[in-house]
C-alpha positions as CSV (number, residue, x, y, z in Angstrom):
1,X,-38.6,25.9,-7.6
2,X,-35.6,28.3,-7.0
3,X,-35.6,31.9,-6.2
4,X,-39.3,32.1,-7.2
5,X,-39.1,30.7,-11.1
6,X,-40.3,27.7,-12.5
7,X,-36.7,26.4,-13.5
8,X,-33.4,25.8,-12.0
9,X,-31.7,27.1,-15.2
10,X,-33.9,30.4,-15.2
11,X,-32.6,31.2,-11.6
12,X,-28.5,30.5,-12.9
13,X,-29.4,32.5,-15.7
14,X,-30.7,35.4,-13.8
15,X,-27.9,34.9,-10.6
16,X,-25.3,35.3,-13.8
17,X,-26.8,38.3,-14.0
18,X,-26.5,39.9,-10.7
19,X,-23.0,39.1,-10.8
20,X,-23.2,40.7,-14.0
21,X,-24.6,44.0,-12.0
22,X,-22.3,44.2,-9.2
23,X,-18.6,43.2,-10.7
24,X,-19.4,44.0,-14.7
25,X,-18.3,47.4,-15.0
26,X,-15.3,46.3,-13.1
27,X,-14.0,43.5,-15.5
28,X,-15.5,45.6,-18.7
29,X,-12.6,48.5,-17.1
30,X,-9.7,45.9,-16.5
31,X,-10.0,44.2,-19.9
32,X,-10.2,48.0,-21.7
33,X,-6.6,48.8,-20.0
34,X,-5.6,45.5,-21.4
35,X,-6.3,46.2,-24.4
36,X,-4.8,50.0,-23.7
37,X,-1.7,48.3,-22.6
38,X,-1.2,45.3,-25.0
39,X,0.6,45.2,-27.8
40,X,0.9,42.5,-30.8
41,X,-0.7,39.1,-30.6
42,X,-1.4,40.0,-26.5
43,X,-3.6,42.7,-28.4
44,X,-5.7,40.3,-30.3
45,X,-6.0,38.0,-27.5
46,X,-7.2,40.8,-25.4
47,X,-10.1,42.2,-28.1
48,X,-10.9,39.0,-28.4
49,X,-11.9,38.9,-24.6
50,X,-12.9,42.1,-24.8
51,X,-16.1,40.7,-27.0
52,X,-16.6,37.2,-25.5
53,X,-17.4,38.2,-22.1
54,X,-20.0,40.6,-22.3
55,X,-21.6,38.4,-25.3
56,X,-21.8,35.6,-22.7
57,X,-23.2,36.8,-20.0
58,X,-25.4,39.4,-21.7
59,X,-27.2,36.7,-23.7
60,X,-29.2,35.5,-20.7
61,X,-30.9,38.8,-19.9
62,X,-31.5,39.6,-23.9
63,X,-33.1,36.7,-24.5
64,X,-35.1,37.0,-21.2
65,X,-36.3,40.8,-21.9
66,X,-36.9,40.0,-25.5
67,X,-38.0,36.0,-25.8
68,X,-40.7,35.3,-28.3
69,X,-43.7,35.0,-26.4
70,X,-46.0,36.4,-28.5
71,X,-45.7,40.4,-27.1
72,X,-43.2,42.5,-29.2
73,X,-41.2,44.6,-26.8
74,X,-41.9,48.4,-27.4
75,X,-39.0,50.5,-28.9
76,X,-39.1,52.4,-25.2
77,X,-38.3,49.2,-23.8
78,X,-35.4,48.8,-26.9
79,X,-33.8,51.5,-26.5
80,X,-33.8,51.8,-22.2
81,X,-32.3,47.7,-22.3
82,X,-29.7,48.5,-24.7
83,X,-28.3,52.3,-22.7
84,X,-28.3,50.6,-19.3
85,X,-27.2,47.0,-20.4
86,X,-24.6,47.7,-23.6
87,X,-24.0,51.2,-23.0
88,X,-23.3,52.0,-19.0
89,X,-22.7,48.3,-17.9
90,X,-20.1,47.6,-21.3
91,X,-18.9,50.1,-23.4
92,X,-18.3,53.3,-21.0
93,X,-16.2,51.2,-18.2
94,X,-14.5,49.5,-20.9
95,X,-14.0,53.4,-22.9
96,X,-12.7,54.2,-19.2
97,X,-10.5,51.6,-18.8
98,X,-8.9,51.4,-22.2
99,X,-8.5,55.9,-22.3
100,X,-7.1,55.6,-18.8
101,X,-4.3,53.0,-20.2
102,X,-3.2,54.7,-23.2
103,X,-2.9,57.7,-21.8
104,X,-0.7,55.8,-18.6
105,X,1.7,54.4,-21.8
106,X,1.7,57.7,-23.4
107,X,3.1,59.5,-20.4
108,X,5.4,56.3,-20.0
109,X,6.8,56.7,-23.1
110,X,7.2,60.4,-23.3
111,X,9.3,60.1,-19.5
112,X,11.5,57.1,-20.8
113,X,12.5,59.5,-23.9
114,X,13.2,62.5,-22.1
115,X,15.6,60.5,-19.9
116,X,16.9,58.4,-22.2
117,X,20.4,60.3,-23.8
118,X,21.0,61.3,-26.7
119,X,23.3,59.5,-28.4
C-alpha cells in the first residue's frame, strides 16, 4: 500500500497529478507561445502537443472524480472539476502564453519593417 491507497498504480496516477498542479500551468504557457511563435508544419506539430498533454495527464483525475461506482457526480461537482481543472490549470495559461507570443511577433515584425528601407 502506497501513499495510503489500495494500489500502486492509484498512487502514480494521483503523483501524475501533483506534478500536474505544481508545473501544469507552466508547460500549458510555453506550449501556447509555441504555437504563438510557430509557423507551418512546426504549427501543426505544436497544436498537436498543445492537445496531447493535457488529454494525458488530465485522464487520471477525470476518471478518478467521475468513475462509475454507482454515485452520479452532482452537476456542482461538474461544473467546479471542469473551471479549476480545464479552465485555470489549461486553457487560461495556455490563452496567456499563446496572446503573449503573438503579440511578441507582431511587435517583431512591425520594428523589422520600419527599419527595413525602402527600396
Amino acid at each position: 500500500m502506497m501513499y495510503g491507497y489500495a494500489d500502486d498504480w492509484t498512487a502514480l496516477l494521483f503523483l501524475l497529478v501533483v506534478l500536474w498542479w505544481l508545473c501544469g500551468p507552466f508547460v500549458m504557457a510555453g506550449l501556447g507561445a509555441w504555437c504563438g511563435r510557430a509557423r507551418g508544419r512546426s504549427r501543426v506539430k505544436a497544436r498537436i502537443a498543445s492537445f496531447a498533454v493535457p488529454v494525458a495527464v488530465m485522464a487520471a483525475p477525470t476518471i478518478a472524480k467521475f468513475k462509475p461506482d454507482g454515485v452520479m457526480p452532482t452537476r456542482g461537482d461538474v461544473i467546479g472539476f471542469l473551471a479549476v481543472e480545464l479552465g485555470l490549470m489549461t486553457v487560461l495559461p495556455w490563452l496567456l502564453g499563446y496572446g503573449v507570443a503573438r503579440i511578441l511577433v507582431a511587435r517583431r515584425e512591425r520594428r523589422e519593417r520600419r527599419e527595413r528601407p525602402e527600396g
